[in-house]
N, C-alpha and C positions, 0 to 999 in steps of 0.2 A: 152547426159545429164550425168551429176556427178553422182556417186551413192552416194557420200556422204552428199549430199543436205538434204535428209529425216532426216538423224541425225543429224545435222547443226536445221535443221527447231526444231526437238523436244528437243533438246538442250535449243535453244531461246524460246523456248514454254514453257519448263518447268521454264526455268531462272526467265522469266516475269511474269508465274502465283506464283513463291514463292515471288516476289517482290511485287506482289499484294496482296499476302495473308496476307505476313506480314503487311504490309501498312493500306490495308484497311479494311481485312479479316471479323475479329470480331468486329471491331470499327463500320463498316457503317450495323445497324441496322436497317431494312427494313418493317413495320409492322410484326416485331418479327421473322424478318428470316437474314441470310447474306448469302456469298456466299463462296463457295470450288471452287477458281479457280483451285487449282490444279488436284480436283477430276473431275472439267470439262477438262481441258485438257485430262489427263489420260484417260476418258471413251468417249472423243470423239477419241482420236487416238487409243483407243482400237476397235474400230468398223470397222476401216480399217488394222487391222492386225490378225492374227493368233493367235488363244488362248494363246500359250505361251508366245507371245513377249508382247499381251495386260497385261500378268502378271507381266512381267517387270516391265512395263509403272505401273501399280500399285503400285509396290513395291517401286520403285522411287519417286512418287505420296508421299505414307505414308511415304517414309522417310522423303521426304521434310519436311512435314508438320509435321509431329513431329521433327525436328531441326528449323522450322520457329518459331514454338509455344514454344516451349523448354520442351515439357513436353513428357510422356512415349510415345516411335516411337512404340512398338509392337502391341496396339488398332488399330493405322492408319496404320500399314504394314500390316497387316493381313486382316483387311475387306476389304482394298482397293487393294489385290490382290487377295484377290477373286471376289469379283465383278468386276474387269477388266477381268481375267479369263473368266467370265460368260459374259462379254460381247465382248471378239472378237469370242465366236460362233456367233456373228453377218457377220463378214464376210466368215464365210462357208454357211450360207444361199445364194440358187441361186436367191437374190433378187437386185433391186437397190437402193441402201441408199439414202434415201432424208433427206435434215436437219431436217427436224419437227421429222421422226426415229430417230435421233441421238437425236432429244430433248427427246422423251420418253426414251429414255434407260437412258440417265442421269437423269432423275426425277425419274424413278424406281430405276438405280442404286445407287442415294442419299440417298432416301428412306431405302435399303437395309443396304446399309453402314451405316448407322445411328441407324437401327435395331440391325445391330451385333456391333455394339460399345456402345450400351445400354447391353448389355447382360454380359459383363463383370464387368462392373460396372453403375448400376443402377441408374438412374437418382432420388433423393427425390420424384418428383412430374412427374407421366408420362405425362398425358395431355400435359402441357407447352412444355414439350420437344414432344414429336410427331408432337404437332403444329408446334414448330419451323423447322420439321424436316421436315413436309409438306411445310412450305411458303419457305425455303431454297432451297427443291427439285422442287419447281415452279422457283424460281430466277436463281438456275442450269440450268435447261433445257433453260429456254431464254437466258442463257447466251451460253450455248452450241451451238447454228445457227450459230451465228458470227464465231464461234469460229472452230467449222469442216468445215466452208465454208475454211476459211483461212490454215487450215492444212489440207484438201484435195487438195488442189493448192500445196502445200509443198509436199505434202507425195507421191501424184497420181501425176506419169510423164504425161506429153501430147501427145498424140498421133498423131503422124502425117499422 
């Protein structure tokens, strides 16, 4: 098997989720929440790497997304490398990852990222934004299953 498959797969993973962002990101409004594909890619392929490299995967994550959206990249480079950070200690744990795990870390890790991106600059009316920052971090995590099912195929060689 290639080695260069994994980076090929996150390549096209990242590609598709800033094609989505842009697309649909903030436009498809969902009783008051949308979705971070890109922060779902990011924190689902951060759960199968190494703290460091899941910071990558962040860092790339917030770049995207601040050159999708056009607005300041250092809010989305910084929270979303730390919470990728914080979640490839998921794969130092001696555990076995199952989708529904990958959906909690991205509904916590939304959650989080959304916390430290209010901290900078404060949102007028908290409520609304927490709301929206919970129904997002639910629509993340369902979106998140599909989504490490298919970059654990990509990322994890098969064993024979």
């Amino acid at each position: 098997m290639s080695t260069i498959r994994p980076y090929v797969a996150l390549v096209l993973a990242f590609w598709l989720a800033a094609a989505l962002q842009q697309s649909l990101g903030h436009r498809v409004m969902l009783a008051g929440g949308s979705f971070d594909f890109l922060l779902v890619v990011a924190l689902s392929a951060s759960v199968m790497c190494r703290p460091v490299v899941a910071a990558v995967l962040g860092f790339v994550a917030g770049m995207l997304l601040g050159g999708v959206t056009g607005s300041d990249t250092a809010n989305f480079v910084v929270s979303r490398t730390l919470v990728a950070y914080a979640a490839g200690y998921v794969s130092l744990l001696d555990l076995e990852v199952r989708p529904w795990y990958v959906a909690l870390v991205v509904v916590a890790g939304t959650v989080v990222t959304m916390v430290l991106m209010m901290i900078p600059a404060p949102p007028p009316e908290v409520w609304p934004y927490l709301r929206y920052t919970i129904v997002s971090a639910v629509y993340n995590g369902v979106l998140a299953i599909p989504v490490y099912a298919v970059l654990r195929r990509s990322l994890r060689p098969k064993v024979n």
